[in-house]
Structure formats: C-alpha cells, structure tokens
C-alpha positions as CSV (number, residue, x, y, z in Angstrom):
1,X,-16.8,8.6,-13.5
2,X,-18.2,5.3,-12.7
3,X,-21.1,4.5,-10.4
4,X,-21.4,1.6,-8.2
5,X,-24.7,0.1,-6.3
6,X,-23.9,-2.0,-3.5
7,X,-26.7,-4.8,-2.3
8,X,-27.1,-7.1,0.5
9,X,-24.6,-5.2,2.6
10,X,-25.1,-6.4,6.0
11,X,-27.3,-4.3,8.7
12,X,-24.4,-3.9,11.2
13,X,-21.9,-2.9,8.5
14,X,-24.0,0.0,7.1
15,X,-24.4,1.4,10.9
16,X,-21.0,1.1,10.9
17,X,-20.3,2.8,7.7
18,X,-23.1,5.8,8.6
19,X,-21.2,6.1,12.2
20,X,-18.0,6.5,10.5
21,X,-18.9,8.9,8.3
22,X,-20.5,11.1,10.8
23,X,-17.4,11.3,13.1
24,X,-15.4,12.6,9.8
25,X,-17.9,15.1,9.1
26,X,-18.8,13.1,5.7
27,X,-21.8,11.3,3.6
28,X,-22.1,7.6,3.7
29,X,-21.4,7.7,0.1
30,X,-18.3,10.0,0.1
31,X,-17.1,7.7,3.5
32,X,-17.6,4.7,1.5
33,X,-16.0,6.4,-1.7
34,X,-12.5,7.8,0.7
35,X,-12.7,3.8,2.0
36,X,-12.6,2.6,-1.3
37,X,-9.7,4.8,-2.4
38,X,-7.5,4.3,0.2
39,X,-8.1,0.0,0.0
40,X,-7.4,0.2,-3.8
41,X,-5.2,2.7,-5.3
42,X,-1.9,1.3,-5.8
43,X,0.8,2.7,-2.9
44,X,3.7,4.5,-4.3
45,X,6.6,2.6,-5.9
46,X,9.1,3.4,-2.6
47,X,6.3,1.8,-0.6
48,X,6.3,-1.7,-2.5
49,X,9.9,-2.0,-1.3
50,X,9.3,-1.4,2.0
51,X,6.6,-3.2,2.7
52,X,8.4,-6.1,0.9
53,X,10.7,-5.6,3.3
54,X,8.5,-5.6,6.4
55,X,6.9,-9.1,4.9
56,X,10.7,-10.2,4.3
57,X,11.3,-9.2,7.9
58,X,8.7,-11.0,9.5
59,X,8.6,-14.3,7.1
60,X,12.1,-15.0,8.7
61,X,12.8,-13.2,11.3
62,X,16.3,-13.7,13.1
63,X,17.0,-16.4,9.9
64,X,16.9,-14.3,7.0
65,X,18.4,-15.4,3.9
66,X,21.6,-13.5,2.6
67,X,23.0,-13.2,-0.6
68,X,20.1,-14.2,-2.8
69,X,20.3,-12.9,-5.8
70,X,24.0,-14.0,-5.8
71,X,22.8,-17.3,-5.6
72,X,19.6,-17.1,-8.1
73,X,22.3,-16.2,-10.4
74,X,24.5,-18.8,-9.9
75,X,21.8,-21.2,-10.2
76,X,20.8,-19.8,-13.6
77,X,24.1,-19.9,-14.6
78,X,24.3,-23.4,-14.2
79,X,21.2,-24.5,-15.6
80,X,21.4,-22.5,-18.7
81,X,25.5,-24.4,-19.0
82,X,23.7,-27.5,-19.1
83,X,21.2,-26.6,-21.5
C-alpha cells in the first residue's frame, strides 16, 4: 500500500480532523484514511445513474427536455446523409 505525507495543512483543519476522529472512536490517520475513501472511490455503477438523474432534475427542473436521444439520433442521421 501507498503512503502519503500531507504538509502545510492548515491549524484549524487538523483540530478539525483530530476532533472528528475522536468522536468516531478513530486515529487521525485512519479518520483521514476512512475520509479519503469515501471522497475517492468510485460509487457503484446504479449510483452514476441516479445521481445523473438528480443533476438532470435540478439543471431543469419543471422544463426538462424529452425525447433526447430520439432527437440526437435524428440529428446524426442527417448529418451523416449529407456527408
């Protein structure tokens, strides 16, 4: 496995880090390590989709765009006829 050194990390942040790990019972190190984890694995495949669909939700709202990928094709369709 692969260690990592962090410098210059700010005074308030590494109180904050050493408070958080002592309410879950944890090092600083493995608090840190259980941070980075959860900030960088890569969510499930079924969770790409719906959070898609949360940030598709919220982009537009009540004005959502329908048939899309009817359309993209069409469009495709045509360009590659005139090609």
């Amino acid at each position: 496995m692969a260690t990592l050194s962090i410098r210059s990390l700010p005074d308030d942040i590494h109180a904050a880090l050493r408070v958080r790990a002592a309410l879950r019972g944890r090092s600083m190190e493995a608090e840190a390590r259980q941070i980075l984890i959860q900030v960088c694995k890569p969510p499930p495949k079924s969770a790409d989709f719906a959070q898609l669909q949360q940030w598709v939700d919220q982009m537009y709202g009540d004005k959502k765009p329908t048939q899309v990928v009817d359309t993209l094709i069409a469009e495709r369709r045509a360009e590659a006829m005139h090609e």
